[in-house]
C-alpha angles and dihedrals in degrees: 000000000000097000108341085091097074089058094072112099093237086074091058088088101065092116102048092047086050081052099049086046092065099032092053095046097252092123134015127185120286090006117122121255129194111203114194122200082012092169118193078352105253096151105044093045091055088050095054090047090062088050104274134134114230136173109195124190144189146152100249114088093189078066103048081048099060092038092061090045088062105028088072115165090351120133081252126122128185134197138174106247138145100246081223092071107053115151110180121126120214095317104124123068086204152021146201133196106172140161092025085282097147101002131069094013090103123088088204115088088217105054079059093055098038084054090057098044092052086054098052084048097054086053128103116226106285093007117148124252113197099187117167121192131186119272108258086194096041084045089060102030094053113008086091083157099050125074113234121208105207103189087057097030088227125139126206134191148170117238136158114242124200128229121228081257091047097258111158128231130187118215166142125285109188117187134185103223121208147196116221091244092057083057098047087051087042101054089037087047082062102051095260124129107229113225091189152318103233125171121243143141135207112309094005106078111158137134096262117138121271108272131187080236100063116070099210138058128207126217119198115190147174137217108222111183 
């Protein structure tokens, strides 16, 4: 997709998550931030403009690419890495996982867990996780068009993705669906103290109870020891 991903309207929020980051207590500025499945780094470009900073990674290289292009002289650095193998050890004093980039996009229990093991690792004691996870109710109340596999909690569905020069594809979009109590056992399950499950969507992060109405859940966590 290159940059035809920042056309879709879901990339239009960038500012007010950013927002949301700072109001809730996720980021701070000049603290460190890990940002895993960072994309074409909006996010993490935002962040290091407000004096974070921030690593992003991902597995496209067509988007590393394009976030180092316009990151420029920012305090913002990108690599090409499985968010399944991260390896950092409590360097970071935050972390975001956001827009299902690195997390829910297996259909493996374990490559989710091992995600968010890898993220509770790379934390420093009392450092801050924003994780958000697509809506299993939402999933089953409003995706009429996607097929939803109970007994895994994934949803799939066909779409049609764009090329930088507007080619069409045609593909797959597999998604690992959760309840907010599957979040709250899975980040507890990791060592990490969970602040709160709350419902969003892109654009719209707040501190509002889950709903079968909203398609994403946000999980706010915290590193003890």
């Amino acid at each position: 997709m290159g940059r035809a991903y920042l056309r879709y309207s879901f990339t239009k929020g960038t500012l007010q998550e950013v927002d949301f980051m700072f109001s809730s207590g996720v980021v701070r500025s000049e603290c460190s931030v890990l940002d895993i499945g960072c994309g074409p780094g909006r996010h993490a470009i935002e962040l290091a403009s407000r004096g974070c900073r921030v690593r992003g990674i991902d597995v496209s290289e067509r988007f590393i690419e394009i976030a180092r292009e316009d990151a420029g002289s920012l305090s913002a650095t990108f690599d090409v890495l499985n968010a399944v193998d991260l390896k950092f050890e409590e360097e970071f004093d935050s972390a975001i996982c956001i827009c299902q980039g690195a997390f829910g996009m297996h259909t493996d229990d374990g490559n989710d867990r091992a995600v968010l093991r890898g993220i509770a690792r790379s934390l420093k004691p009392g450092g801050v996780l924003l994780l958000t996870a697509f809506n299993a109710y939402f999933s089953i109340r409003h995706h009429v068009d996607a097929r939803f596999d109970a007994a895994a909690g994934v949803s799939t569905e066909v779409t049609s993705v764009l090329s930088e020069s507007g080619e069409a594809m045609e593909t797959e979009l597999v998604t690992g669906c959760y309840t907010p109590r599957e979040l709250r056992l899975l980040a507890e399950s990791v060592g990490l103290q969970v602040i709160g499950v709350y419902g969003g969507e892109p654009g719209a992060y707040g501190l509002q109870p889950p709903s079968v109405d909203l398609p994403e859940l946000l999980l706010l966590a915290r590193k003890t020891s």
